[in-house]
N, C-alpha and C positions, 0 to 999 in steps of 0.2 A: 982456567978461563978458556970458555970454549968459543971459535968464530962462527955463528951460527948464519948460514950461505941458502939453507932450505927454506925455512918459515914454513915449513906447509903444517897449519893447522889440522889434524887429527883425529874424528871421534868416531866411534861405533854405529850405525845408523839409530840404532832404539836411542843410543845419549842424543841424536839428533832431534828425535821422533817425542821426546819424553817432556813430561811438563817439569818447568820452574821458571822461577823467577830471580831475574838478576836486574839488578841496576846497568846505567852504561860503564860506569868504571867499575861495578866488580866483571862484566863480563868480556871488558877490555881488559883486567887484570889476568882472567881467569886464561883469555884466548890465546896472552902474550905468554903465560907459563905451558899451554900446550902445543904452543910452535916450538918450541926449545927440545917436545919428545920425538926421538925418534920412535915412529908407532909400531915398528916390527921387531923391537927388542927391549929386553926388560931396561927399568931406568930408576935412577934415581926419586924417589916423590916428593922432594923437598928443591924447591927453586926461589932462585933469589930474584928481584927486580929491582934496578934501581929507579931512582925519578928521571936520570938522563936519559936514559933507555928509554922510559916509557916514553919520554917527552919526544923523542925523535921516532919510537915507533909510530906514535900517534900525531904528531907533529902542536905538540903542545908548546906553552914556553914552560919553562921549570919549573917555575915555581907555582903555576897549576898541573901540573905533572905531582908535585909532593902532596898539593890538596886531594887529587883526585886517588892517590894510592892510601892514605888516611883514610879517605871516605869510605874506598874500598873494603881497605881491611878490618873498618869497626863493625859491619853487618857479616862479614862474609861467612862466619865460623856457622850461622844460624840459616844459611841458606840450603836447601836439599833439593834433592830432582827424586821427581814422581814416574815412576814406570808402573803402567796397565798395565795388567794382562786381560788374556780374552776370557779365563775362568772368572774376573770381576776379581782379584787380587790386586791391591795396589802396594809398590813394593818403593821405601823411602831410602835413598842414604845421603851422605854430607857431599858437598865437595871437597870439603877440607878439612882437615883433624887438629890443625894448628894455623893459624894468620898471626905474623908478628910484622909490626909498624916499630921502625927504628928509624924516628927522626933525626937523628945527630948524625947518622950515616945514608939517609934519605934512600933507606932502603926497605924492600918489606921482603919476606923470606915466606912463601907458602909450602903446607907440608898439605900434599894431594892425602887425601883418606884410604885405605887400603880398600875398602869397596867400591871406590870410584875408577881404582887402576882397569879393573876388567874394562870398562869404557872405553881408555884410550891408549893401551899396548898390548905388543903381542897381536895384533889384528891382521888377520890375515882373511877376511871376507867381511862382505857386507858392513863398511865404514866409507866415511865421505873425506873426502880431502883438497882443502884451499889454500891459493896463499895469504896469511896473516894482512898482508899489504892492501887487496883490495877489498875488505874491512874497515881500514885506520881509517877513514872517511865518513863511516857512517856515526852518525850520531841519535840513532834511533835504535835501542836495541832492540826491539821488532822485528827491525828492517834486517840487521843481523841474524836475527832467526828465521826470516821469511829467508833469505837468503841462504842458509844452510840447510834447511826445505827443501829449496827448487833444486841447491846444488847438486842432493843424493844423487839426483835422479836425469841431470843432465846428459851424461853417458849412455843413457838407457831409450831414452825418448825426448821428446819435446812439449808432451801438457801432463798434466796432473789435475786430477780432480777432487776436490777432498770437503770431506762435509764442512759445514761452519761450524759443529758441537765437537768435532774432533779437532778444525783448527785453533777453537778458540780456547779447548782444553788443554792443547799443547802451550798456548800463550799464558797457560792460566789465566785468562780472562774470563772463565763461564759466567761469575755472577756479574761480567762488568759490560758495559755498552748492548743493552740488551734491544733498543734499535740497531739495525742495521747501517741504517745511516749515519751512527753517533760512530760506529766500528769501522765503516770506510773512511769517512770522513776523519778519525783522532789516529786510528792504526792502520789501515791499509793502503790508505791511497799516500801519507809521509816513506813508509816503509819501502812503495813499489817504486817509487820516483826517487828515491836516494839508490837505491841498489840501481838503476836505470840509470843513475847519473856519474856512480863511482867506482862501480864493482864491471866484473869480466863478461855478469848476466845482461840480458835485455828482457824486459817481463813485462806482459799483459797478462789479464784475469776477466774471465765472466760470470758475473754473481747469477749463477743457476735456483730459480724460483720454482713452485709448488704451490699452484694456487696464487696469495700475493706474499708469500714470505720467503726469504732467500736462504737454505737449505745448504747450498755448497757452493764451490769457487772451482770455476775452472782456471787454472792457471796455464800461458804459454812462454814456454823460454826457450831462447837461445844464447849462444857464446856471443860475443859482442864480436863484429867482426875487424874493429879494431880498436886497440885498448892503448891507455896511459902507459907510458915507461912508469916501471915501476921503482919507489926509490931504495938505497940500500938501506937497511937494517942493524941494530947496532951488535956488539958484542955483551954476551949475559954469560952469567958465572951459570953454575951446576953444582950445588954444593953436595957433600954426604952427609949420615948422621950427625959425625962427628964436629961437622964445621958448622951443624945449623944450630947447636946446643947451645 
């Protein structure tokens, strides 16, 4: 039983950068078993969560803490991340090789996929890192990925420009909200205004047009200049082979 004191969530920029799709509790499960790695050393792939855990990291009551990691773990086996390349390669793997839901112990035990590990250990360049905590608030998982977006790159600058065929392909959204205004309106303006309201960022955007179609997003961010205490976190097991069988 490990006291886990860091939370800093963990990923490779391209796993930032890359399209899929997640629900909110599987990408609330997924994000709460990669604050548990430490990213600069090899680790276990197989982590356990319970409903208590979840339900304080996310400040659920329990017994939608149990729903929400059931829900999680019935789709999750079938979920994959899409990484482009610029040769027009598109290259697919799992997040996970195994999801078990053990209601009698209201726990669920993830085994990360062994091609999913390059993502998020061992990293020692170009990866993004948060803490778990100003997350557990959003409830738009969008907003969550708009948010790990603007993060990379907070270190570096203060806007980002980025077309709307590359944003919304990272969302996996291309065939969906094919108005613009159906796409600010259902996904970007909930997403800017949660991260604005809970997280560390502070973000505006200007929808960059061509003629009368809107093309790209400028984005501007900064660090909030003062943030929420943020609250403690609980204790999560680490299991090995042997104890996840």
């Amino acid at each position: 039983m490990d006291d886990i004191t860091n939370w800093k969530v963990t990923k490779s920029n391209e796993l930032v950068k890359a399209g899929y799709t997640l629900s909110l509790n599987e990408q609330r499960l997924i994000l709460f078993c990669i604050a548990q790695i430490d990213s600069s050393k090899p680790f276990s792939r197989i982590k356990a969560v319970t409903a208590a855990a979840f339900a304080a990291a996310y400040t659920l009551e329990t017994r939608h803490a149990y729903e929400a990691l059931e829900d999680a773990t019935e789709r999750l086996w079938n979920r994959e991340v899409k990484t482009r390349f610029e040769d027009g390669r598109v290259e697919k793997v799992r997040w996970v090789s195994k999801a078990t839901y053990d209601r009698g112990n209201g726990r669920v035990t993830v085994n990360f996929s062994p091609e999913i590990l390059p993502f998020l250990t061992l990293l020692n360049e170009r990866f993004t890192s948060y803490d778990l905590r100003y997350i557990s608030h959003l409830t738009s998982t969008y907003a969550i990925r708009v948010y790990e977006y603007l993060k990379q790159y907070v270190k570096l600058r203060s806007s980002i420009r980025v077309t709307l065929v590359d944003f919304k392909e990272m969302l996996e959204l291309s065939d969906s909200y094919m108005r613009f205004a159906n796409f600010k309106a259902r996904i970007l303006v909930p997403a800017v205004e949660q991260i604005n309201s809970h997280t560390d960022l502070r973000v505006s955007w200007v929808a960059i047009r061509e003629q009368r179609s809107v093309v790209a997003i400028d984005f501007r961010f900064t660090k909030a200049s003062q943030q929420e205490e943020l609250p403690l976190l609980p204790v999560v097991e680490d299991l090995d082979e042997s104890e996840a069988a």
